[in-house]
C-alpha positions as CSV (number, residue, x, y, z in Angstrom):
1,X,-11.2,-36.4,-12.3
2,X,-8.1,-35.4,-13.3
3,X,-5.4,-38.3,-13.6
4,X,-2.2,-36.0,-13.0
5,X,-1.0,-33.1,-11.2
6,X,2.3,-31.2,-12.0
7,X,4.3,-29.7,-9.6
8,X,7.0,-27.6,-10.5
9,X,10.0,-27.3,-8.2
10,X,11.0,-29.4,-5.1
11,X,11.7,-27.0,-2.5
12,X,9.6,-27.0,0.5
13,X,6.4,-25.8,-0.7
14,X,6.8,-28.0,-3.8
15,X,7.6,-31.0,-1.6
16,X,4.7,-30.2,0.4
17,X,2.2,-30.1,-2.2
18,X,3.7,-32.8,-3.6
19,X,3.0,-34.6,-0.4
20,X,-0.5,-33.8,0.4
21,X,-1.7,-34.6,-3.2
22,X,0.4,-38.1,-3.2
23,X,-1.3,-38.7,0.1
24,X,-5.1,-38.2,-0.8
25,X,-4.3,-40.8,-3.7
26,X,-3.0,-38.3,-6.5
27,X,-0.4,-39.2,-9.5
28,X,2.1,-36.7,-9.3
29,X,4.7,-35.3,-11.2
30,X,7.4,-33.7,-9.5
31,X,9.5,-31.5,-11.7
32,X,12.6,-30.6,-10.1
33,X,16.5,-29.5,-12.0
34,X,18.5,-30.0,-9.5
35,X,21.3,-31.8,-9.9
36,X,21.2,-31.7,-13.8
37,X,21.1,-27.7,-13.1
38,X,22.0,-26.0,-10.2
39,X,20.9,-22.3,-8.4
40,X,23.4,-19.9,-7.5
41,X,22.6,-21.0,-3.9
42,X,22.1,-24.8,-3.8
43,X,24.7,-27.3,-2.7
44,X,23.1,-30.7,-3.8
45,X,20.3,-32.6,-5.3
46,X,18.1,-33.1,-2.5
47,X,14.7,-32.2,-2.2
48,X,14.1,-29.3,0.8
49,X,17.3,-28.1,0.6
50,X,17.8,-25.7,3.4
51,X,20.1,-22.7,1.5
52,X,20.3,-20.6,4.3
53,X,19.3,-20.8,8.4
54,X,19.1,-23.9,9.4
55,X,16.2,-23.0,11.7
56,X,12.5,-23.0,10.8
57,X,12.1,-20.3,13.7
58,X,10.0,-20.0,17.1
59,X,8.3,-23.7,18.6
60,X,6.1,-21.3,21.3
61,X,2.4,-20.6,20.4
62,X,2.3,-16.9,20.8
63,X,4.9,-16.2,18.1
64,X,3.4,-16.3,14.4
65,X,5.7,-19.1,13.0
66,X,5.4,-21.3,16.1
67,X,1.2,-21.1,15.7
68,X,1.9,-22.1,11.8
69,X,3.8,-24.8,12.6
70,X,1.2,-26.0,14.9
71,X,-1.8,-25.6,12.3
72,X,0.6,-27.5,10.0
73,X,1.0,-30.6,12.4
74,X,-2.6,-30.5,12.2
75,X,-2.8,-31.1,8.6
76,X,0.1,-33.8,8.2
77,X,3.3,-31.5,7.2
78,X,6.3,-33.5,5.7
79,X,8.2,-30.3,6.9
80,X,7.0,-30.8,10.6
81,X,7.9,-34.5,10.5
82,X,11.1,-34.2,8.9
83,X,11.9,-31.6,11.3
84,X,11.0,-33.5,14.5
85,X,13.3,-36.8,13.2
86,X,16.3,-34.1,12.3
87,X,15.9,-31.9,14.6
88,X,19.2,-30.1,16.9
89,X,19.4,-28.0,19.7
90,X,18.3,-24.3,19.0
91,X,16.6,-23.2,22.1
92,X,13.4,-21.3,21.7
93,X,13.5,-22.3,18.0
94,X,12.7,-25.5,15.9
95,X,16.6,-26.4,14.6
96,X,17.4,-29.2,12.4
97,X,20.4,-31.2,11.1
98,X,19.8,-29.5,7.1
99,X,21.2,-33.0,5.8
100,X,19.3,-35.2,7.6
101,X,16.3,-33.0,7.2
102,X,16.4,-33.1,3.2
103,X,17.5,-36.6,2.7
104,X,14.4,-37.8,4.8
105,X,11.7,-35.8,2.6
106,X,13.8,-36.9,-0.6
107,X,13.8,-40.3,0.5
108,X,10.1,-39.7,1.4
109,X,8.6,-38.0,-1.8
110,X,11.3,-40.7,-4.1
111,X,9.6,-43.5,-3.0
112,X,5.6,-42.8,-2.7
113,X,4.2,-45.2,-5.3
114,X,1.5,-42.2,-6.6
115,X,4.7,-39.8,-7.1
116,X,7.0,-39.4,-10.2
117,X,9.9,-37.5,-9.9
118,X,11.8,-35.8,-13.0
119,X,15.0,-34.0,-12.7
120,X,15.3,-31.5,-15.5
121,X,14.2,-27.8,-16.1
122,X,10.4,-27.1,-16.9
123,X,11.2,-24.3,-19.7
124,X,7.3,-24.3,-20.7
125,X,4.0,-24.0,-18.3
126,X,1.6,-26.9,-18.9
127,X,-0.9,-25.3,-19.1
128,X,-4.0,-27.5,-19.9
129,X,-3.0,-29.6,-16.6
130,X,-3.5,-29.2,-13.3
131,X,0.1,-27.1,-11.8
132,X,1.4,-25.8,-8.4
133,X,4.7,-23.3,-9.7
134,X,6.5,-23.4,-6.5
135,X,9.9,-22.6,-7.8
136,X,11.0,-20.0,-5.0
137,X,12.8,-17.1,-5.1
138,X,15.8,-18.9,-7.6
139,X,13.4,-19.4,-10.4
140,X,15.2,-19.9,-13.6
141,X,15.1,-17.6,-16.3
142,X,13.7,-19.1,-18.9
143,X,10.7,-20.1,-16.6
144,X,10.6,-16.6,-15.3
145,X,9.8,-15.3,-18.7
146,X,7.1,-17.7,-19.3
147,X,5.7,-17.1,-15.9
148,X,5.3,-12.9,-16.9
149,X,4.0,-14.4,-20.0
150,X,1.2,-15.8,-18.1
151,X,0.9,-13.4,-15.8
152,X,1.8,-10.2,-16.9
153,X,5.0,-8.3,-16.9
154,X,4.2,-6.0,-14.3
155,X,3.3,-8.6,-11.8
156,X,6.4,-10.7,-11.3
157,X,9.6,-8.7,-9.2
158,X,13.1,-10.1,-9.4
159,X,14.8,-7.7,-6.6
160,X,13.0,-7.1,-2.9
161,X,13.2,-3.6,-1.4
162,X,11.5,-4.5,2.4
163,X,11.2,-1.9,4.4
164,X,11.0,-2.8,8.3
165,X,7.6,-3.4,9.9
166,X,6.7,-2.6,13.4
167,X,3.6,-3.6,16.1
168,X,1.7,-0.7,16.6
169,X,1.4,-1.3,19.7
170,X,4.9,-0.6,20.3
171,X,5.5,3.3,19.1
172,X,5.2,5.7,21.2
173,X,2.4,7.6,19.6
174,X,3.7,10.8,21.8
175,X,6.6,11.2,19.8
176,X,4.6,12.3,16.6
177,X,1.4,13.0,15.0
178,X,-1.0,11.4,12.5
179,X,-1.3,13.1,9.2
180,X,-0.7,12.8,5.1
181,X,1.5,15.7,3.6
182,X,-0.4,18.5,2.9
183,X,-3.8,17.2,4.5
184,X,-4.5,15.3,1.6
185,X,-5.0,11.5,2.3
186,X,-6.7,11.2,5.7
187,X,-4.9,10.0,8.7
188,X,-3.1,6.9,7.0
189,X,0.4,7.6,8.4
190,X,2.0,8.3,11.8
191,X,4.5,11.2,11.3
192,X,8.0,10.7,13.8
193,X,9.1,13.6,14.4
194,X,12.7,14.4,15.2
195,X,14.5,17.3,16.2
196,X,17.9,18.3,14.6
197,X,19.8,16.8,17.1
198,X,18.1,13.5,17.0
199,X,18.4,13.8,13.2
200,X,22.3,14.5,13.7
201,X,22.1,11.2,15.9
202,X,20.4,8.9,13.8
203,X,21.9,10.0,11.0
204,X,25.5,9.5,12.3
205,X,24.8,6.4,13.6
206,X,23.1,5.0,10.1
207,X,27.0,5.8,8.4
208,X,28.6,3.8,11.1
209,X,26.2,0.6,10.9
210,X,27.2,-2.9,9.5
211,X,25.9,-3.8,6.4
212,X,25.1,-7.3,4.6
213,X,27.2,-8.1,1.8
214,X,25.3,-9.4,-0.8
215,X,26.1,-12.9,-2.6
216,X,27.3,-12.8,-6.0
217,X,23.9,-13.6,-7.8
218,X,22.1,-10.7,-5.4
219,X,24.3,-8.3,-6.7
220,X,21.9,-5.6,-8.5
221,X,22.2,-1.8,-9.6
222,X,19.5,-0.3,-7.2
223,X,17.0,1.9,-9.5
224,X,17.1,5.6,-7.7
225,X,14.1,5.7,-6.3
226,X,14.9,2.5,-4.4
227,X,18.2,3.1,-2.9
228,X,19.0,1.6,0.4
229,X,19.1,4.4,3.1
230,X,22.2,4.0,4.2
231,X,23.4,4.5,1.0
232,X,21.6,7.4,0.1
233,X,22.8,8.9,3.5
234,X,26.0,8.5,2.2
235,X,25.7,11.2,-0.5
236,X,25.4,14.0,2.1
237,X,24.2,15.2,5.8
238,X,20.6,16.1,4.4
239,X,19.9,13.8,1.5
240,X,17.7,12.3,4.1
241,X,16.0,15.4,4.3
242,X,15.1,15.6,1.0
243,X,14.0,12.0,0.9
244,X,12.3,9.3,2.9
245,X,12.3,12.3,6.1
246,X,11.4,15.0,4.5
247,X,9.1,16.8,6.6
248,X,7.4,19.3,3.9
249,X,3.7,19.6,3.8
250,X,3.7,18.2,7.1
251,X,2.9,20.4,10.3
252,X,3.1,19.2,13.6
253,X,-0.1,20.3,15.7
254,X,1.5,20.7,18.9
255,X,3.9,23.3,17.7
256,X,2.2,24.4,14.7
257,X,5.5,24.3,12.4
258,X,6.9,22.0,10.0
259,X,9.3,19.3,11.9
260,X,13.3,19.1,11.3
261,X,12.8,15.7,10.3
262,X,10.1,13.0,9.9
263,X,9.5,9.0,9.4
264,X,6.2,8.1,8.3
265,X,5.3,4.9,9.6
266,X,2.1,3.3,7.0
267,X,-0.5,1.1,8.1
268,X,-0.2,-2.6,6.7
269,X,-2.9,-3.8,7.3
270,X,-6.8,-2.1,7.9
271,X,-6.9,-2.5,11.5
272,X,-3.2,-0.4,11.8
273,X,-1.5,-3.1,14.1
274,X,1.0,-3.1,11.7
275,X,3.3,-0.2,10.5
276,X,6.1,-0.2,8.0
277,X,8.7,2.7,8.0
278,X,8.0,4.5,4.4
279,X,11.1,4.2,2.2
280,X,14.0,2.7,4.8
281,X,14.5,0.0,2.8
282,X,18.0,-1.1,3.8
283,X,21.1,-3.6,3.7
284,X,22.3,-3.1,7.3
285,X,22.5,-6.4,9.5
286,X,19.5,-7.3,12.0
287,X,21.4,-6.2,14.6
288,X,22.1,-2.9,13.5
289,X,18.8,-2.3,12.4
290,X,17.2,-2.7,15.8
291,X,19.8,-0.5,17.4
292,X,19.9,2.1,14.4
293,X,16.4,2.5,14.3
294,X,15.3,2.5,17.9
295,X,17.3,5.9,18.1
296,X,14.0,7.6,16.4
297,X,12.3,9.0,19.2
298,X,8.9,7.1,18.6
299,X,10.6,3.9,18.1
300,X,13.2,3.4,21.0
301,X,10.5,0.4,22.4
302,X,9.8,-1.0,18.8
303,X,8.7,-4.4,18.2
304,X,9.9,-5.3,14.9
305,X,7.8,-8.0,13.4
306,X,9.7,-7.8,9.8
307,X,13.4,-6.4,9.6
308,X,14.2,-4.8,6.3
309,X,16.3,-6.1,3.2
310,X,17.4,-6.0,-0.3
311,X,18.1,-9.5,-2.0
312,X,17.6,-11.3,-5.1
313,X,13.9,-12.8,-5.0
314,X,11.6,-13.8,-7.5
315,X,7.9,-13.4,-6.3
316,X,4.9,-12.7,-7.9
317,X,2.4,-9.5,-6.8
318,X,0.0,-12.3,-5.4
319,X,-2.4,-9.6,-4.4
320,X,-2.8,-8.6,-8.2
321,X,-3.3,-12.3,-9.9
322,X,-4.2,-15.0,-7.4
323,X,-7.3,-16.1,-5.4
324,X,-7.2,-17.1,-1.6
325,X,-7.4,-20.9,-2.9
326,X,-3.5,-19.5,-4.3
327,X,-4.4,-20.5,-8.1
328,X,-4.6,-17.3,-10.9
329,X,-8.0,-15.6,-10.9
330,X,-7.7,-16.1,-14.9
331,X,-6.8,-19.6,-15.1
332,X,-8.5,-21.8,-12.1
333,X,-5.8,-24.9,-12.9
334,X,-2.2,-22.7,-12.5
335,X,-1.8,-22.9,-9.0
336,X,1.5,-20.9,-7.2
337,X,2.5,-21.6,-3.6
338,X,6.2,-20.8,-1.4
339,X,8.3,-17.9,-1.6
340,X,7.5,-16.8,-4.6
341,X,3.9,-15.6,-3.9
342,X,5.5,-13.4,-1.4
343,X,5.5,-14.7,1.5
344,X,9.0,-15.2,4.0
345,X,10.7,-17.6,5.1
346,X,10.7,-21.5,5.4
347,X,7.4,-22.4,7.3
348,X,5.1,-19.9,5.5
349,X,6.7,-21.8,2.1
350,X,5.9,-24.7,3.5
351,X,2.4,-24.1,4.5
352,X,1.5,-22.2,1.2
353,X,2.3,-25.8,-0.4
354,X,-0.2,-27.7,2.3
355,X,-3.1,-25.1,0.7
356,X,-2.1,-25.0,-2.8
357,X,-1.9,-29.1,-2.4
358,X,-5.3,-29.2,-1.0
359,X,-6.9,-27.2,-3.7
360,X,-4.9,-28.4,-6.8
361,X,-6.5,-32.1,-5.4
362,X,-10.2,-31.0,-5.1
363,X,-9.9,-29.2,-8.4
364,X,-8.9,-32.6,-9.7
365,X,-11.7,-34.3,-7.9
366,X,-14.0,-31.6,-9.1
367,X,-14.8,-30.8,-5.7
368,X,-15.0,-26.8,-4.2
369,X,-11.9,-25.1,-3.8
370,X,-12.0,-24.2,0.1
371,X,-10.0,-20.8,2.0
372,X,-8.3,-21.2,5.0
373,X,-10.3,-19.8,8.1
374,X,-9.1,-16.1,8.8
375,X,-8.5,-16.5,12.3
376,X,-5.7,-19.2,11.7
377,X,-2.1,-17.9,10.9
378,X,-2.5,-19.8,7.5
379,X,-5.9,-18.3,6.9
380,X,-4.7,-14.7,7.9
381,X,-1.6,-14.4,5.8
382,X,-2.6,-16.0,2.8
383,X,-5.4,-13.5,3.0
384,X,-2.8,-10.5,3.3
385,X,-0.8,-11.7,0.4
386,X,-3.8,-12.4,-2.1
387,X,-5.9,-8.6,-1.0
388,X,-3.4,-6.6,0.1
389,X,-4.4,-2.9,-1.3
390,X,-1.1,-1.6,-3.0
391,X,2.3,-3.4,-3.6
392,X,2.4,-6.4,-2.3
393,X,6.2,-7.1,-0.3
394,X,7.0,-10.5,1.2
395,X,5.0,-10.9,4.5
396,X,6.4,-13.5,7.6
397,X,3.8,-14.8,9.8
398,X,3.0,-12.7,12.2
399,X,0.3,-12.4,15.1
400,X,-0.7,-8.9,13.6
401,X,-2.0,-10.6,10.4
402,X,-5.2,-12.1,12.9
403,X,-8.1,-10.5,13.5
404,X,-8.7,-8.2,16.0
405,X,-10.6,-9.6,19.3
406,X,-14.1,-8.6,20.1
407,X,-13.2,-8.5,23.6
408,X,-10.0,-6.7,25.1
409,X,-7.2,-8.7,26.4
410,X,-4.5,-6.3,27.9
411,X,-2.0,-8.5,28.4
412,X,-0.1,-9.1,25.4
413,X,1.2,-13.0,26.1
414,X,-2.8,-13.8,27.4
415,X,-3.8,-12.3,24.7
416,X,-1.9,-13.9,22.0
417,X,-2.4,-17.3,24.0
418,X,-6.3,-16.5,23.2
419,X,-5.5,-16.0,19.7
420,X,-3.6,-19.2,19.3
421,X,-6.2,-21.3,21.0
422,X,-9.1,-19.7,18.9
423,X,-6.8,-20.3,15.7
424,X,-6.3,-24.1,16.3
425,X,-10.0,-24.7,17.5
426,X,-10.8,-23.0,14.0
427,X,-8.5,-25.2,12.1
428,X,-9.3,-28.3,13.9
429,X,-13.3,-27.2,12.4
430,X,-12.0,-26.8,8.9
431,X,-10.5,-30.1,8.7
432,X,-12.8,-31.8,10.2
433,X,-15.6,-29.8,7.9
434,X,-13.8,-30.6,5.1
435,X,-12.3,-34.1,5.7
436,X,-9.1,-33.3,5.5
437,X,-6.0,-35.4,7.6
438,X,-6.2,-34.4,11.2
439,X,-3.5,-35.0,14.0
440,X,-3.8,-34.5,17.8
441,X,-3.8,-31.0,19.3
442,X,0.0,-31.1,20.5
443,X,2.7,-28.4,20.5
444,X,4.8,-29.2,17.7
445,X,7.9,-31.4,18.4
């Protein structure tokens, strides 16, 4: 048995992990530079720190951070607990007072007898110990460049392009057909067609949206084959045209000639419940996506289950290097876990660091290293991130990540309420198959 684990950075998933492993009995060593050195973004020394909303989203069952959070009760959270003695009114969504929230998991993790914490910058990976990187999207440089070191160059990004995702089940497949340019490909994309006035439309509506501004440290040249698309609509009425809705090499079967305009929508995932518009990669607001976007034809009902961006984010092309136990397929004792192995947002962080602090602690023990069952939200998207065929872009928890249902369900809240209860009954299994901590079934908070 191991005598030590390392965990590098104190963010949510680090305090997670730091956590769980302090909790099955573990000596940890929390590595964290904050104070001594701050990020662009950070306003104090605490542990958690909040940077941006100060929600963790959605408390309800059938949306995909609301049945994480659940699954994450089950398995003792520190985020879930902190959140429930800090939390504010939000409505719908899980809200917390940020101070309170980080100075009770500081206080927490600072005073656990098994856990050691060490504020200064970890320039070096230790590699012939047991480590969880969980670092985040802010990682310094100078660990950056050791992390590519171990990785490899071409599996670590330092600037997201997302392009928006939608559920399938909300395009109108009437507006379009299915079809790759010239024929070759198969029938991997959904074509949207537009005609020129809906072109003229869109495309004057696109100038007029709000953008983001970007914070200082965000600020990037954009390569040119990654330009936002309002920008590039900004060089002329049919840049577009040329670009991401070009409609060459496509013909539309019902009027046998190529289209004014097209949006491909890709499949995400194998079973096509989830579609991402190809190359509309974007800074406008939330809003102004939704509105902007829902003016192509096949879209005005869209469900977006991922709005677009362009930020500063350091993650790693999980897909590429790590297993679905979240340590590198070369080197079983590096583990990684939050933002930085691509998922988004503050609860998937958090529950990357529950898994990656599960396995780090049977590695130590010299037990099995155990995956997260499918059908749960943690199972489902940890499973994206770490097979996803392609490039791998930061992934929220969303329903469309589950597996399909064996039987139909037409309803879409009945259904997802079946989808919820089968993911909780197969979590409360895996714990109790694996002897890991296990709380009531309760709706969190």
């Amino acid at each position: 048995m191991k005598e030590r684990v390392i965990v590098i950075g104190g963010g949510l998933a680090g305090s997670e992990a730091t956590w769980r492993l302090a909790s099955e009995g573990h000596k940890v060593i929390l590595y964290e530079m904050r104070p001594k050195k701050m990020t662009p973004a950070h306003r104090t020394g605490n542990l958690a720190e909040l940077v941006c909303s100060n929600t963790l989203g959605g408390l309800e069952l059938t949306t995909g951070a609301g049945l994480l959070k659940a699954e994450m009760k089950m398995l003792g959270s520190l985020v879930i607990e902190a959140a429930s003695v800090s939390r504010v009114p939000a409505g719908g969504a899980l809200g917390v007072d940020r101070k309170i929230f980080s100075e009770y998991i500081t206080e927490k993790i600072e005073n656990h007898p098994n856990i050691t914490v060490i504020r200064e910058e970890i320039k070096e990976i230790p590699e012939d110990d047991i480590v969880i990187i969980a670092t985040g999207p802010l990682t310094s440089q100078a660990l950056s460049e050791k992390i590519k070191e171990l990785i490899g160059y071409d599996t670590l990004y330092f600037y997201d392009a997302i392009a928006p995702i939608v559920d399938a089940e909300s395009v109108d497949f009437s507006k379009g057909f299915w079809g790759s340019r010239y024929g070759k490909g198969g029938e991997d994309y959904f074509n949207c067609v537009l005609s020129e006035e809906e072109y003229k439309v869109f495309y004057e509506e696109l100038l007029k949206a709000e953008k983001v501004e970007p914070k200082d440290f965000e600020k990037a040249v954009h390569f040119e084959g990654c330009l936002p698309i309002e920008e590039m609509a900004q060089r002329g009425y049919k840049t577009l045209l040329y670009g991401p809705m070009r409609p060459v090499g496509l013909i539309d079967p019902e009027t046998g000639k190529e289209p004014f305009a097209v949006v491909q929508l890709r499949k995400e995932n194998k079973e096509g419940t989830l579609l991402s518009l190809v190359g509309f990669q974007t800074k406008l607001t939330y809003k102004e996506q939704k509105r902007v976007f829902r003016l192509i034809p096949c879209l005005k009902n869209a469900v977006f289950v991922r709005l677009g961006s362009m930020h500063r984010n350091t993650f790693i092309q999980s897909n590429k290097v790590l297993t679905p136990f979240l340590n590198l397929r070369k080197k079983e004792n590096i583990f990684f876990a939050g933002q930085i192995t691509g998922v988004e947002g503050y609860v998937a962080s958090s529950a990357t660091g529950i898994l990656a602090g599960i396995n780090a602690g049977r590695l130590a023990r010299g037990e099995k290293l155990i995956q997260a069952p499918e059908e749960t939200m943690l199972g489902a998207l940890v499973k994206y991130i770490t097979t996803k065929e392609g490039e791998l872009q930061p992934m929220n928890p969303v329903f469309g990540l589950l597996p399909s249902l064996k039987k139909k369900i037409k309803d879409k809240r009945k259904r997802k309420e079946f989808m919820a209860e089968k993911a909780l009954k197969s979590m409360e299994k895996w714990i109790k198959d694996n002897n890991l901590i296990q709380s009531q079934l309760v709706r969190v908070c």
